[in-house]
C-alpha positions as CSV (number, residue, x, y, z in Angstrom):
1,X,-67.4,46.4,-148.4
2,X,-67.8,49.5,-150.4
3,X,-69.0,52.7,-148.7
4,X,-71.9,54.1,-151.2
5,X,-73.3,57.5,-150.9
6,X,-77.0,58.2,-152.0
7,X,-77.5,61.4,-152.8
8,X,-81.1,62.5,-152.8
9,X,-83.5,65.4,-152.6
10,X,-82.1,68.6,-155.0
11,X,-83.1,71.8,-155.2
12,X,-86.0,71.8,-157.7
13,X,-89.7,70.9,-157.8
14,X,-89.4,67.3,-157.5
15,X,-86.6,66.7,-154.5
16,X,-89.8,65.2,-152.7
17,X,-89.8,62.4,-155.9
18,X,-86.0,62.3,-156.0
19,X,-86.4,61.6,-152.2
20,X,-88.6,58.6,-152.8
21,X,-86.2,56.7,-155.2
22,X,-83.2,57.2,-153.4
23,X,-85.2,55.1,-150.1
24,X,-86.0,52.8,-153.0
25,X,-82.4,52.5,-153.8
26,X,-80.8,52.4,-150.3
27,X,-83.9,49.5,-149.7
28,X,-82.7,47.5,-152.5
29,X,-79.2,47.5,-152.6
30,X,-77.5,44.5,-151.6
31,X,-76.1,45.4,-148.2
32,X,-73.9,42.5,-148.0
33,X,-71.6,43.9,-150.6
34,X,-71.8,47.8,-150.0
35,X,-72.6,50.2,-146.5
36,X,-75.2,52.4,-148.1
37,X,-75.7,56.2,-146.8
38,X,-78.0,58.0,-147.4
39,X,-77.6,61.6,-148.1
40,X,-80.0,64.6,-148.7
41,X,-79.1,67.5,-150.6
42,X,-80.5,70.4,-150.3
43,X,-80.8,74.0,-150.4
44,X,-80.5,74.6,-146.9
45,X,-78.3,71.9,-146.1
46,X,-76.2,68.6,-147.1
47,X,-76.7,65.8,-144.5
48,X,-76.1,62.3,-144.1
49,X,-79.2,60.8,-142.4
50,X,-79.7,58.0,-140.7
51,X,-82.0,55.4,-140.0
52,X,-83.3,56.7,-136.9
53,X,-83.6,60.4,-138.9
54,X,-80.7,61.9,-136.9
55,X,-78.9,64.2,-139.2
56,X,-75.2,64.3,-139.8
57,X,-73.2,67.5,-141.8
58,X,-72.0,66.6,-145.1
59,X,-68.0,68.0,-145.4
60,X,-68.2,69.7,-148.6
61,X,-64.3,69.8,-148.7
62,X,-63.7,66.4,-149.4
63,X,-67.5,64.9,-149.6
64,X,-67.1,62.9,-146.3
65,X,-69.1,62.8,-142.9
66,X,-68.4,62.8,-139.3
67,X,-70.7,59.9,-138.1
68,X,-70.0,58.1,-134.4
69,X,-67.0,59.4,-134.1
70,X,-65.8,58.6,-137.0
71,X,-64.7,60.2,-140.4
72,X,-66.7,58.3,-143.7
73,X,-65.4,58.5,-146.7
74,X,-67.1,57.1,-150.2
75,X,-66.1,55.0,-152.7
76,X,-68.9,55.6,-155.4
77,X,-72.1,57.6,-155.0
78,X,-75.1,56.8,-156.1
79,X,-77.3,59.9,-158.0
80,X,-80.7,59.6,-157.4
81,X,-81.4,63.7,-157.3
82,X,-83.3,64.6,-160.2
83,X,-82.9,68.2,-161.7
84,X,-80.5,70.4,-160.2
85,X,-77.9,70.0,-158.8
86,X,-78.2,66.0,-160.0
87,X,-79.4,66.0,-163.0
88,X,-77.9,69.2,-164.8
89,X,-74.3,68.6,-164.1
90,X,-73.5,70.8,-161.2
91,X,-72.7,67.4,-158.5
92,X,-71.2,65.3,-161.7
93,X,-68.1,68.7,-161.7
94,X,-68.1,68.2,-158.0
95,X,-67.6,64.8,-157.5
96,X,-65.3,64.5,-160.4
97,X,-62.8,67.1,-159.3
98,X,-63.3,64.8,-155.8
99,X,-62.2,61.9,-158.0
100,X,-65.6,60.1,-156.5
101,X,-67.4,58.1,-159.3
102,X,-70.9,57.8,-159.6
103,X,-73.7,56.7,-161.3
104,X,-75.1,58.9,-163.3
105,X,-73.6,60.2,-167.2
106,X,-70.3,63.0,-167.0
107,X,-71.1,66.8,-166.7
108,X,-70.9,67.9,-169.8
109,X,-73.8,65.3,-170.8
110,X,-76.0,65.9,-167.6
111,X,-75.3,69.7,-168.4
112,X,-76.5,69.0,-172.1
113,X,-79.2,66.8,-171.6
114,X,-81.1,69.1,-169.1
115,X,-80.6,71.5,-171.3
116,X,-84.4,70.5,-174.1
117,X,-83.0,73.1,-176.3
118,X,-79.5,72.3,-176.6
119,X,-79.8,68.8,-176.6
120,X,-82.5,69.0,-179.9
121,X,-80.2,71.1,-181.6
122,X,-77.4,69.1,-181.3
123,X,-79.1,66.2,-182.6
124,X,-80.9,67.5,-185.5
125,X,-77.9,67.1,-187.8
126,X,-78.1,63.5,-187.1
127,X,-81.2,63.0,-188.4
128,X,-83.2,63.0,-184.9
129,X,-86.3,63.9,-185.6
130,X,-87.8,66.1,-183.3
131,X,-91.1,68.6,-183.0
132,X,-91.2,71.8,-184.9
133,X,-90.3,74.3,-181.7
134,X,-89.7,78.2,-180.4
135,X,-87.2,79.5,-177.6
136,X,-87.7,82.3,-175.0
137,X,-85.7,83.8,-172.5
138,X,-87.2,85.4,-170.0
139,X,-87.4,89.6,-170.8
140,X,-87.6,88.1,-174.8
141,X,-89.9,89.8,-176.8
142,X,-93.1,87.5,-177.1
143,X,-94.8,87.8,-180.5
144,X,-97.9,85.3,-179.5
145,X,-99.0,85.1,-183.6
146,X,-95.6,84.4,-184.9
147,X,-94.9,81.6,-182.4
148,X,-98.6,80.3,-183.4
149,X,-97.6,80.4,-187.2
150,X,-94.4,78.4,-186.4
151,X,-95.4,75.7,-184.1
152,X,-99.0,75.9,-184.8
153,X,-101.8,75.2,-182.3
154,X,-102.1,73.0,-180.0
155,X,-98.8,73.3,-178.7
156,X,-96.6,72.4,-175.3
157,X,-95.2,75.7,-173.4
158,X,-92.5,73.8,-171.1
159,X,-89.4,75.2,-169.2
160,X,-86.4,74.4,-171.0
161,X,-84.5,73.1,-168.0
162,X,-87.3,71.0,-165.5
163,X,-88.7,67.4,-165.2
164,X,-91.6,65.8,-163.7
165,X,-94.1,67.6,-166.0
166,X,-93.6,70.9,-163.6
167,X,-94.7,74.4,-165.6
168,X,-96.0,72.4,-168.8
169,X,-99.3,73.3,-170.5
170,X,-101.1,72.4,-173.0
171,X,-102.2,75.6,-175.6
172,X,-105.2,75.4,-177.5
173,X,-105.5,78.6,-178.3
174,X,-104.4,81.7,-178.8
175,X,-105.5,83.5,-176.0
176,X,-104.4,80.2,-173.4
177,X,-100.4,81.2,-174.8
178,X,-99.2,84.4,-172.6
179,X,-100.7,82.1,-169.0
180,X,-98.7,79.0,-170.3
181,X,-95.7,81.3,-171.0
182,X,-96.0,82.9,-167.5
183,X,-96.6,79.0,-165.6
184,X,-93.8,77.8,-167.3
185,X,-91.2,80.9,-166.1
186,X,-92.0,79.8,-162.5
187,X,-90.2,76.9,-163.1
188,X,-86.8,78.1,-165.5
189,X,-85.9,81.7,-167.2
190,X,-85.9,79.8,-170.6
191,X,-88.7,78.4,-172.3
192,X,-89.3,75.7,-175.3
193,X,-92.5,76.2,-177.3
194,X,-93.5,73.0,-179.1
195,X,-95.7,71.9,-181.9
196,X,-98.1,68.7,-181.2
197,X,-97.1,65.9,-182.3
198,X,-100.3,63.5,-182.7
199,X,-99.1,59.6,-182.1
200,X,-98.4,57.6,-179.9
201,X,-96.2,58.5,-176.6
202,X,-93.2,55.6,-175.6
203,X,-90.7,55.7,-173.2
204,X,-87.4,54.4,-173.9
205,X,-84.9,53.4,-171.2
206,X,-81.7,52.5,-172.0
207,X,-78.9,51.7,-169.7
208,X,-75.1,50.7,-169.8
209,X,-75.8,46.9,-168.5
210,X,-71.9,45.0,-168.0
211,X,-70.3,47.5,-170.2
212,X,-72.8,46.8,-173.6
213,X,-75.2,49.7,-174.1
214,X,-78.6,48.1,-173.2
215,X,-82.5,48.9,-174.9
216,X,-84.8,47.9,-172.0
217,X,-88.2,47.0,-172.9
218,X,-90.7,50.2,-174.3
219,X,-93.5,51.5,-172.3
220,X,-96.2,52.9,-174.0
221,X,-98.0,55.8,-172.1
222,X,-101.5,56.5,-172.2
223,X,-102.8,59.2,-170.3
224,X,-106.3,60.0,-168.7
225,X,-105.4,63.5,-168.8
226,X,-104.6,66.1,-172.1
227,X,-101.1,64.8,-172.0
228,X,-98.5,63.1,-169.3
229,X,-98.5,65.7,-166.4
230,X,-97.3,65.9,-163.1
231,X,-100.6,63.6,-161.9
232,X,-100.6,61.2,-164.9
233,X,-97.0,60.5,-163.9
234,X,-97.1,60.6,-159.8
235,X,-101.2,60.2,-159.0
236,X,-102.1,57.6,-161.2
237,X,-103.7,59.0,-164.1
238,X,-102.6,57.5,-166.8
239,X,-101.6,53.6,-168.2
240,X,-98.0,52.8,-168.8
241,X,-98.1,49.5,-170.7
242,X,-94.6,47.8,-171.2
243,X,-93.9,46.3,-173.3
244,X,-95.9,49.3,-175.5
245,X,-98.4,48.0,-178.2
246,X,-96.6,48.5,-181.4
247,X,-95.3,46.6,-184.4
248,X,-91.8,44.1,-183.7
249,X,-91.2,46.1,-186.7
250,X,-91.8,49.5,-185.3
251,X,-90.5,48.2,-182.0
252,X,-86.8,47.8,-183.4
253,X,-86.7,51.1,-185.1
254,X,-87.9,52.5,-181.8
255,X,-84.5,50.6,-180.5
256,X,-82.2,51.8,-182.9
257,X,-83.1,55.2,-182.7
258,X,-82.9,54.7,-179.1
259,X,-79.5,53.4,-179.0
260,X,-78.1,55.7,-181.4
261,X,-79.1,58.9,-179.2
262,X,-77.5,56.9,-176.4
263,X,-74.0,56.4,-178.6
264,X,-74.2,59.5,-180.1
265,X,-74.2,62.0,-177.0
266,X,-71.0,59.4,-175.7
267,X,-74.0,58.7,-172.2
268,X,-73.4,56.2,-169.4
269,X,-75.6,55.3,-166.8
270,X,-78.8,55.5,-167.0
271,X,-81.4,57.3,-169.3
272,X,-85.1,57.6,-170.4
273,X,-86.2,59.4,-173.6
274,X,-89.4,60.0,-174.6
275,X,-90.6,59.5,-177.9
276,X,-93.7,60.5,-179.7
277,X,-94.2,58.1,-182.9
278,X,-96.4,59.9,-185.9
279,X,-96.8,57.6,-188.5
280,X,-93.7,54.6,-187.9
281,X,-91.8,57.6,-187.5
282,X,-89.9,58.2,-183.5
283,X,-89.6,62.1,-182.1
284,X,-87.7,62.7,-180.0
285,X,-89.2,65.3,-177.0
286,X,-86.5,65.0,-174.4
287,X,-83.8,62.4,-172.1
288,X,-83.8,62.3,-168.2
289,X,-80.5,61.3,-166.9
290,X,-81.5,60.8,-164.1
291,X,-85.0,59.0,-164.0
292,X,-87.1,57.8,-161.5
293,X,-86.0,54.9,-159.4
294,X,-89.4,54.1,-157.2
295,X,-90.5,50.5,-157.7
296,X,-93.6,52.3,-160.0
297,X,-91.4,54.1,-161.8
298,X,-90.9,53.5,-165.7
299,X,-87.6,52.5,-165.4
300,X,-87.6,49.4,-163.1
301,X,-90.8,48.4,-164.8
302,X,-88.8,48.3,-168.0
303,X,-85.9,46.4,-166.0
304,X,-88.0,43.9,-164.7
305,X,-89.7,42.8,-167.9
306,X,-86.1,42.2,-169.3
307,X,-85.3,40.3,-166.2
308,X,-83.4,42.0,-164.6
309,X,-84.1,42.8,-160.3
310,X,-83.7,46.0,-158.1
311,X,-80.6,45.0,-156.7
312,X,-79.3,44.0,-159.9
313,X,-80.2,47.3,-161.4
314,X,-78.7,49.7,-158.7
315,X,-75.5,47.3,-158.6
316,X,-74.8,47.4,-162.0
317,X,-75.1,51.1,-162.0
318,X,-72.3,51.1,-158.8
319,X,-70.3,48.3,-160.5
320,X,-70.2,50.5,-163.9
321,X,-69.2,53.9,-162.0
322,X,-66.4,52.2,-160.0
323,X,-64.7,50.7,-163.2
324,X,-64.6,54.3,-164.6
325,X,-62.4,55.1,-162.0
């Protein structure tokens, strides 16, 4: 029996979400082949909690916890912490230098993929396609009419380093920019500023399944709202329709592009782009690396419609970390 870690919470705006899908993933996973722990990270502390909620301290020395008396150590952990620390790279360095695998892609790739701006640009030359977009850093100069003559109106102010839809807006015009700008520093010191793209949104996960790089099934997403925010994603406002509504055609190029993003950045584990097609043509807007795991989430939807459980999901993910060891 393996001793698995799963590591949940973070430091940013959505540890409440990140908390949610790692009691999805310490529900599902099959408990006659691993002891699963759960363990929240946080700002104020690292503890291993229990299932009566008594809290035990996390050693950061060596990553192990002093529970009834006795020392646990972990054989993989499981990353269910989206942004930072989980998401950006920051607990991938950690655990590596611990020699603990885990679930989630190495540090330099968490580190890039966080990263909106650097991941675009390092794509471009491969013939990504991507929206037409501006960078700030905060104290930056902000000359709203020559960021309006680049990107154009509408456009999507959103902190370059953030998930879950936190500090995006919408800008339809001119005088709507400097708030955006201001909403979206609350959340990061760098900001991406990024023309509309008018198609059709899709989510793509795709997954290292038994060693083969693996397209899950699209979801197309169609939100009630101006675009998919915080409550389109987490309160219900919006449809996510897998598979999505498009062409078997359109579907596979979707795939390929998909894939090749996947091969290209060298990823493992899990991922979910999204995509906005304009006519039968994918852009690329951004890749979480560490997606939601809640049984509503887009992910296990996808996973489901290709067949493939909850407990077959997370174990794959544990199965593929250990093998990397």
């Amino acid at each position: 029996m393996k001793n698995v870690a799963i590591i949940m919470g973070g430091y940013s705006s959505e540890y409440q979400i990140s908390l949610k899908s790692g009691n999805v993933v310490y529900q599902f996973l099959d408990k006659t082949k691993y002891n699963p722990y759960r363990l929240h990270i946080l700002k104020d502390k690292w503890v291993m909690v229990d299932d009566e909620s008594n809290e035990y301290l996390v050693n950061k020395h060596d990553f192990s916890v002093d529970y009834n008396g006795k020392k646990v150590t972990f054989d993989a952990v499981f990353n269910a912490i989206h942004g930072t620390p989980g998401e950006d790279g920051l607990m991938q360095a950690y655990l590596q230098l611990l020699n603990i695998p885990q679930t989630s892609c190495d540090p330099y790739q968490a580190a890039l993929t966080f990263n909106k701006r650097d991941l675009l640009s390092v794509l471009k030359p491969y013939g990504i396609k991507t929206a037409v977009s501006h960078y700030l850093n905060l104290g930056d100069e902000i000359n709203e009419q020559a960021i309006i003559d680049k990107v154009g109106l509408p456009c999507f102010v959103k902190p370059n380093r953030s998930g879950s839809s936190f500090g995006i807006s919408k800008v339809k015009t001119k005088e709507e920019l400097s708030p955006a700008i201001e909403k979206a520093y609350k959340e990061d010191n760098e900001i991406i500023i990024e023309s509309f793209l008018d198609g059709t949104e899709v989510s793509v996960g795709v997954i290292n399944y038994g060693g083969a790089v693996t397209v899950l099934p699209i979801t197309e997403i169609v939100s009630e709202n101006d675009f998919f925010d915080y409550e389109a994603k987490y309160l219900g406002q919006s449809q996510e329709i897998t598979p999505a509504r498009i062409s078997e055609e359109l579907t596979q190029k979707v795939n390929s592009v998909a894939k090749r993003v996947y091969e290209i950045l060298r990823m493992d584990g899990f991922s979910r782009s999204e995509y906005i097609i304009v006519n039968d043509e994918p852009y690329l807007l951004e890749m979480n690396t560490v997606p939601g795991l809640t049984t509503e989430s887009i992910l296990p939807q996808q996973a489901r419609e290709a067949g493939i459980s909850l407990p077959q999901l997370f174990d794959n993910a544990i199965e593929q970390a250990l093998a990397k060891k």
